[in-house]
C-alpha positions as CSV (number, residue, x, y, z in Angstrom):
1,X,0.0,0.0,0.0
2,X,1.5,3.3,-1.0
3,X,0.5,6.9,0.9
4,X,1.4,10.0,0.1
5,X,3.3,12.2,1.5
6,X,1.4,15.6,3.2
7,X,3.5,18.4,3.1
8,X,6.1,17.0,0.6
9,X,8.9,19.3,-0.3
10,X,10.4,19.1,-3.7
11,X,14.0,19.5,-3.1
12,X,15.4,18.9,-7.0
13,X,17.7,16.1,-5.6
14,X,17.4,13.0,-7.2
15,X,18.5,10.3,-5.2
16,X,16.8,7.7,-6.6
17,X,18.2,6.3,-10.0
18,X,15.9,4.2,-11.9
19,X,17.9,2.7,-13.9
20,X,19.8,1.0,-11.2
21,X,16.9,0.0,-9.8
22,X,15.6,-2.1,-12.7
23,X,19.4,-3.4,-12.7
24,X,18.6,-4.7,-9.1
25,X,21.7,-2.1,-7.7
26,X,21.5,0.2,-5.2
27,X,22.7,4.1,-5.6
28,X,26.2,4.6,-4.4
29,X,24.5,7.5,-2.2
30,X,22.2,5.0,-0.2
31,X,25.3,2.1,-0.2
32,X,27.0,5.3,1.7
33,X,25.1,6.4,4.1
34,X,24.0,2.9,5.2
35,X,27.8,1.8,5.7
36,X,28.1,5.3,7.6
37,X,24.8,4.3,9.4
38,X,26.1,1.0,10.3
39,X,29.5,2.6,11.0
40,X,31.5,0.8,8.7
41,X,34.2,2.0,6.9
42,X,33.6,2.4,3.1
43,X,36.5,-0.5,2.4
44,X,35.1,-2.8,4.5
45,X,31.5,-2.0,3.0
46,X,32.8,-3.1,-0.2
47,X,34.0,-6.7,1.2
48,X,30.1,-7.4,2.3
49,X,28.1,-9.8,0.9
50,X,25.3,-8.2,-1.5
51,X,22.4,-9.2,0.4
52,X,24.4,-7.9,3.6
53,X,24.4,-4.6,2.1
54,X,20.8,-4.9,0.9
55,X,19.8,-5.6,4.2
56,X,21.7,-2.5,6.2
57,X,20.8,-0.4,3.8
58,X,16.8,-1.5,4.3
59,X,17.6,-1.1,8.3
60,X,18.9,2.9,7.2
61,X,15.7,3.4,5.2
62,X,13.5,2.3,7.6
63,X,15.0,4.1,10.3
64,X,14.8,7.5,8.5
65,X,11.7,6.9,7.5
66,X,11.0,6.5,11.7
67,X,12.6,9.5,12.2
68,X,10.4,11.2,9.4
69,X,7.1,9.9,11.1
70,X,8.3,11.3,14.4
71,X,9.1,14.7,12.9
72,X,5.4,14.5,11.4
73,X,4.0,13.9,14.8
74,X,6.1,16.4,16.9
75,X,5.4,19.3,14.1
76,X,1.5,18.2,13.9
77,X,1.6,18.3,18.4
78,X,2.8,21.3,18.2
79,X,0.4,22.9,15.5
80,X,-2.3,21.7,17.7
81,X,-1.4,23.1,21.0
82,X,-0.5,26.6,19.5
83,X,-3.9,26.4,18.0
84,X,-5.4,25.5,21.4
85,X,-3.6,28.5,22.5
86,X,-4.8,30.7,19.7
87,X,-8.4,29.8,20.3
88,X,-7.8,30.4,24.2
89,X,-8.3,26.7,24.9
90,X,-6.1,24.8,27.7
């Protein structure tokens, strides 16, 4: 199931390459900042197994996606108490 993102910002960075994703390879950009994420040196990174790396760099995604969702709920909290306060609610 796909949702959309509220509030989505378009930056102009592509991270995303399409073409290696049909290739079934991963951007160098996400393979980085997974080995950084894992704190693994990029050398050592390079030794790993494929599915290894497929897997830490699944465990980075999903943890920024986390952090995203937490974001989204602290901004939306905080929206709604400044309304309360606005509207002289407590």
């Amino acid at each position: 199931m796909e949702v959309p993102i509220r509030g989505q910002v378009r930056t102009g960075i592509l991270i995303w390459d399409s073409r290696a994703e049909y290739l079934g390879l991963m951007p160098e950009y996400i393979e980085r900042e997974a080995a950084r994420f894992a704190i693994i040196n990029w050398a050592e990174w390079q030794s790993w197994e494929y599915m290894d790396k497929v897997k830490a760099a699944a465990h980075y995604l999903i943890n920024l996606q986390i952090g995203h969702h937490q974001q989204d709920a602290i901004a939306r909290e905080e929206n709604r108490r400044a309304n309360e306060q606005r509207n002289g609610k407590r």
